[in-house]
N, C-alpha and C positions, 0 to 999 in steps of 0.2 A: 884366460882367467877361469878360476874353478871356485864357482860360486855356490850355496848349498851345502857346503862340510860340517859335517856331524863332533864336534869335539869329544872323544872318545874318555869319559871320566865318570866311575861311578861313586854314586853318592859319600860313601862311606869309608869305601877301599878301592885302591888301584889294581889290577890286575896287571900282569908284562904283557904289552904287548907288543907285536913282530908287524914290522910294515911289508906288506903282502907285494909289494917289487922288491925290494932290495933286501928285506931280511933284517933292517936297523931296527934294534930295541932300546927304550927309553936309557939314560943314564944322568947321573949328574952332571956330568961331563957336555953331556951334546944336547941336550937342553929338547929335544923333538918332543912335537905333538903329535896325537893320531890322530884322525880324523877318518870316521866311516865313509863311506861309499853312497852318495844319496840316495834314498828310497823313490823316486819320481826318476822314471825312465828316460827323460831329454836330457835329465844334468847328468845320470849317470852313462847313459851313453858318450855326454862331452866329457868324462872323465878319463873314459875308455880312451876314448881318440886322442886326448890329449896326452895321457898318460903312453900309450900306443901300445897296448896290451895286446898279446896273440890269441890267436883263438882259445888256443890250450888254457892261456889263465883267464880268460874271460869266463870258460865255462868252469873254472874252480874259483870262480869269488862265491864266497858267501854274506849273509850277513853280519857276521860277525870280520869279515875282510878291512885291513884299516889301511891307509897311506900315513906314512910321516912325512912332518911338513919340511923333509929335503926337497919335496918335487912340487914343492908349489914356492910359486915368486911371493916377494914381502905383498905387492900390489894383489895378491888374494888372498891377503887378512883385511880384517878392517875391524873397526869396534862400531858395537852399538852401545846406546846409552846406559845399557844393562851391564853388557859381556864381554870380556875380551878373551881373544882365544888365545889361553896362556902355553906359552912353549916349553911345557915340561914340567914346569913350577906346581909339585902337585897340592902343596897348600893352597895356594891362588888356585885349583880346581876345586879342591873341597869347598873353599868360599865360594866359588862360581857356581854353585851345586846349590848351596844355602841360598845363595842370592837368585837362582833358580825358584825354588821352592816357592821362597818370599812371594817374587811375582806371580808365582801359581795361586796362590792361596789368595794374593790380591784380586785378581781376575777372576776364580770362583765369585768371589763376596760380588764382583763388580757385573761378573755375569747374572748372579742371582738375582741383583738388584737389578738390573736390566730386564731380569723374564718379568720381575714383579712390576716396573714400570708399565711394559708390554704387554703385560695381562689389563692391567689397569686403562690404557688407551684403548684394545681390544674392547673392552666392556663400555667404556666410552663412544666408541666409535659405533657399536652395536645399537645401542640410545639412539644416537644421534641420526644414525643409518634410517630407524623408526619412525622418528618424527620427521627427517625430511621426506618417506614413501608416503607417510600423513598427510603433510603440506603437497606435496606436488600431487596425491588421490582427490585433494579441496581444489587444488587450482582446478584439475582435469575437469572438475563436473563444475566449477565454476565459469571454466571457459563453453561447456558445452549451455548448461543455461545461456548465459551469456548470447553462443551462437541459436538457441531458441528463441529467445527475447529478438533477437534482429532478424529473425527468418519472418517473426508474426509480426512483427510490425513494420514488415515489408522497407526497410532502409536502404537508402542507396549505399554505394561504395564510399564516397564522399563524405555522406551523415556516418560510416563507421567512420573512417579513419579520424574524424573529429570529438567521437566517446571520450572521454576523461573517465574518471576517477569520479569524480563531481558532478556527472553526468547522472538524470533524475529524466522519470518520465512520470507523465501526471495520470490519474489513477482512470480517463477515460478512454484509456487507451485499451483498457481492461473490462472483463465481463463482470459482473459479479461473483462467478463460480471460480473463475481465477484468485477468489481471498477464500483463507480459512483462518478460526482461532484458531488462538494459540491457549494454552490454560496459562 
């Protein structure tokens, strides 16, 4: 299977093009597609092997290099829900070009609005980041009081693990210099 082909159709106008093994150029007659040579080095190497190109043409592909679709099986088309890759039919390429576009222009708007969500959450999460270093800075010196208050009033193991919430001690447990106003 030769997965990764490039349909070779420019927006506006067709150019001839020659498939780079055999030499076939488009007609009305034989209905061929071209298809580029993919840009990612593992499918184009499975192109090479499959295709079983010699060294000599290996090293004259270029980018511009097409296959037509004599050397690929039906079972290496497929459609997605967008494209189908039209076999020569160069109206159905110019539409397929427009119907390209379409979805570009959709996925800007859709990507922009995604940075703008993104920004949005970012700045959210920046907030939120704040107050939770707030709260967990209040618990830290709440737990260290905490472990002061049970250092001076000498508690067992036992009297801790039984502290609640609700848990009150009465004020003679304290010096006097231990209170200050407040205004």
């Amino acid at each position: 299977m030769l997965y990764g082909f490039d349909c070779v159709c420019d927006k506006d106008k067709h150019k001839m093009e020659k498939c780079f093994v055999c030499g076939g150029i488009q007609s009305s007659e034989n209905h061929l597609s071209f298809h580029r040579f993919p840009k990612e080095r593992r499918l184009k190497n499975v192109w090479i092997a499959t295709l079983d190109l010699s060294k000599e043409q290996v090293k004259n592909l270029t980018i511009e290099s097409v296959i037509c679709s004599k050397h690929f099986k039906d079972s290496d088309f497929f459609e997605t829900p967008y494209l189908e890759c039209f076999r020569g039919d160069i109206e159905k390429a110019k539409l397929c070009w427009k119907i390209v576009e379409i979805i570009k222009a959709n996925n800007r708007k859709r990507l922009h609005t995604l940075h703008q969500t993104n920004r949005r959450l970012r700045s959210r999460l920046h907030k939120w980041t704040n107050v939770w270093k707030q709260l967990e800075n209040q618990n830290i010196e709440e737990r260290r009081l905490k472990n002061v208050w049970i250092a001076t009033l000498d508690l067992s193991k036992e009297q801790v693990k039984n502290l609640t919430i609700e848990s009150v001690i009465c004020s003679k447990h304290f010096k006097d210099s231990d209170f200050f106003e407040t205004p």
